[in-house]
C-alpha positions, 0 to 999 in steps of 0.5 A: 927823336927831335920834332925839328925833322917835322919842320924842315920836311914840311916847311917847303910846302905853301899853306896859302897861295896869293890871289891873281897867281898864275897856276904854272907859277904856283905849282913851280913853287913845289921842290921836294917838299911833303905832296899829297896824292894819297887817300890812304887813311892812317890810323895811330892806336894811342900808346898806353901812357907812362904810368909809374908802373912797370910795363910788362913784357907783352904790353912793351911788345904790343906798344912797339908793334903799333909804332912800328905799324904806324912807321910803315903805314906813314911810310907807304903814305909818304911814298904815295906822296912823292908819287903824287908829285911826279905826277904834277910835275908831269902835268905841269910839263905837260902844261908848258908843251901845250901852251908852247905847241899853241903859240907856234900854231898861232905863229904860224897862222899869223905868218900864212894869214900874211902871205895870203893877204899879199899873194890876194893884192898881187893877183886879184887887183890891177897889179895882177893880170886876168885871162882877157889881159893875158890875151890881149897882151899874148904874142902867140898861143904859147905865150898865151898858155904859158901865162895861163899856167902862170896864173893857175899856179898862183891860184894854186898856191894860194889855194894850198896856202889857205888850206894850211891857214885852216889847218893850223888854224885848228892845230891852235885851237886843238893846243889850247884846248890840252893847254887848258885842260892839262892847266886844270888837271894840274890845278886840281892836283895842287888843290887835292894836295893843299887840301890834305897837307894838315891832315897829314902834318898832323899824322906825323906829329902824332906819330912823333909824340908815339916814338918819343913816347916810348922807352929806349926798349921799346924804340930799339923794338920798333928799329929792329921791326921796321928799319932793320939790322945795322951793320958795318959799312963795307971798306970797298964795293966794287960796282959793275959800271961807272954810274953804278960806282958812283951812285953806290959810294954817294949813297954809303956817303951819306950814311949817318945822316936823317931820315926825314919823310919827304926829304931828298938831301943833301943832309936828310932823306927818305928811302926814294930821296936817297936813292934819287940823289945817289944816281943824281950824283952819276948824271942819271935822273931818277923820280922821287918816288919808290913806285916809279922807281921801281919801273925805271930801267931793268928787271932783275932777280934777286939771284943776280943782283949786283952792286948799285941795283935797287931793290924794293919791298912791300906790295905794292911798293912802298920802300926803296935800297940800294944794294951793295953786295954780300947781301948788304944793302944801304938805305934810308930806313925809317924815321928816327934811324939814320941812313944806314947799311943792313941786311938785305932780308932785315926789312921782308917782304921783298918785291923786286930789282932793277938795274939802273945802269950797266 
C-alpha cells in the first residue's frame, strides 16, 4: 500500500497558524482534513522483522491479528476525529451567531439612544410646552386636559423608549459575552487538535510501515479481519425513495476507489465520508463523522432494513455502511482496501440502522 494516501489525508491540516489571525479565520481554514478531538491512546506491538526464516502458521496469524487490531483501533481514533470536527464547526457557527445577535442589539441600541435624544430636545426645552404653558395657552378645560394627556403621552413613550434602551443595552452585552466564550471554546478546540496532529501522523506512519510489512498472506488476513468479504456489485438496487436511490448508485459509484483516513471524496474516502457525500449527492446533509450519524433521522431494526439506510458497527460506534439489500452493504472498509461491496455480517459486531430518508 502506497504512503501517499498519508499525505493527501493529512496535507489539508495547518501545522502553523500566522500571528495576529483572527481565531474565526483560522478555524475556516478547517475542510475534511485529519481533526483531532480524541484522547484514545493507540498502541501498535512492533511486528517481527522479515528475517530469511520462514514464518510459522501461528506467528503469520499473530502479526496479522496486531495489524488488524491496530487498523480498528487507528480507525475508532479517525472517527472520534471527524467527531471533533463537528463539534468545531458548531462552535464556530456558534461564534457567527453570537457576534451576528451582538451587533443587531448594539444597532439597536444605537437606534433608541437616537430617538431618546430627540423626543429629550422636543419636549424638555423651549420647542417643547410645559403644564403652565398649556394653561396658559388653553382655550377650555378640555383643551386644557387634551394637551396634558398629550404630554403625558410623550413622557410615556419616552419612558418606554428608555427601558428598551436598557434592555437591549443588556441583550449586547449578554451577546458579546457568548460571542466570547463561544469564540474561546472553539479556540481551544483548534489548539487541542493542533497539539495532537503529530501524534496522530505518527501513528498512522507506523501503522503503514506495519502493513507494507507484512506478506501478500498476511495482508490478505488483515483485509478479511477488518475490511470484510468482497462481493460483486450488484447490476441493480431498487431504493424505497429518491434520495435513498441517489445516495445508494453514488455510493456503488464509488466502488474501487481508496480508502484514506479522514478523507470525504470526491476520489478517496473513509467509512463516514463515503457516506456523507453519497447523501450529499441527494441534497441531504450528513456530519462526517459515523457517531453523529448514527443519530441522525430514523431507527430501524436490522429485520427491516432497506436499501440506502445505514447501518454501523462496534460500540460505541465507530464504522459506517451503507446498506443496499440482500444482505450486502457498500463501504469504505479499512485502509489498504478500496470502497467495496461486502456482507453486511463480514464486519461483527453490528450496533444499529437508521433511516435517512423515506
Amino acid at each position: 500500500m502506497a504512503t501517499p494516501v498519508l499525505t493527501h489525508a493529512l496535507e489539508q491540516f495547518p501545522s502553523d497558524q500566522p500571528a495576529g489571525r483572527p481565531a474565526a479565520r483560522r478555524l475556516g481554514r478547517l475542510r475534511t482534513g485529519l481533526l483531532i478531538g480524541a484522547t484514545a491512546a493507540l498502541t501498535v506491538t512492533v511486528l517481527p522483522g522479515t528475517a530469511a526464516a520462514v514464518p510459522s502458521d501461528a506467528e503469520v496469524g499473530q502479526a496479522a491479528a496486531r495489524v488488524a487490531d491496530a487498523s480498528h483501533q487507528l480507525e475508532i481514533v479517525t472517527e472520534q476525529l471527524n467527531e471533533a470536527k463537528v463539534q468545531l464547526e458548531q462552535k464556530q457557527a456558534a461564534v457567527t451567531g453570537a457576534q451576528q445577535a451582538a451587533a443587531d442589539a448594539q444597532a439597536q441600541l444605537d437606534a433608541l439612544d437616537g430617538q431618546i435624544r430627540q423626543l429629550a430636545r422636543s419636549a424638555y426645552t423651549s420647542e417643547g410646552f410645559s403644564q403652565l404653558d398649556m394653561m396658559l395657552t388653553s382655550n377650555s378645560v378640555d383643551d386644557f386636559v387634551s394637551q396634558l394627556g398629550t404630554l403625558d403621552a410623550i413622557a410615556g413613550h419616552t419612558n418606554d423608549l428608555v427601558t428598551q434602551v436598557a434592555t437591549a443595552a443588556d441583550e449586547a452585552e449578554a451577546a458579546r459575552k457568548a460571542a466570547d466564550e463561544a469564540q474561546s471554546e472553539a479556540q481551544k478546540a483548534y489548539d487541542d487538535i493542533a497539539a495532537q496532529q503529530k501524534d496522530l501522523e505518527a501513528k498512522i506512519a507506523d501503522y503503514q510501515r506495519q502493513y507494507d510489512a507484512l506478506t501478500a498472506q498476511q495482508q490478505e488476513v488483515v483485509t478479511r479481519a477488518h475490511g470484510g468479504d468482497t462481493q460483486p456489485v450488484p447490476t441493480a438496487v431498487s431504493a424505497p425513495s429518491g434520495a435513498a436511490q441517489v445516495a445508494v448508485n453514488t455510493a456503488l459509484a464509488q466502488v474501487g476507489d481508496p480508502y484514506v483516513w479522514g478523507a470525504g471524496g470526491p476520489d478517496a474516502f473513509d467509512c463516514s465520508g463515503l457516506t456523507q457525500y453519497a447523501y450529499s449527492a441527494a441534497g441531504v446533509s450528513l456530519p462526517h463523522s459515523s457517531s453523529s450519524q448514527s443519530r441522525m433521522g430514523t431507527p430501524v431494526s436490522r429485520s427491516q432494513l432497506q436499501p440506502g439506510d445505514l447501518v454501523f458497527f462496534y460500540s460505541p460506534v465507530s464504522h459506517v455502511g451503507m446498506y443496499i439489500g440482500n444482505g450486502q452493504m457498500v463501504h469504505a472498509s479499512t485502509s489498504g482496501q478500496p470502497v467495496k461491496v461486502a456482507s453486511l455480517d463480514s464486519m461483527g459486531s453490528f450496533n444499529s440502522a437508521r433511516r435517512i430518508t423515506g
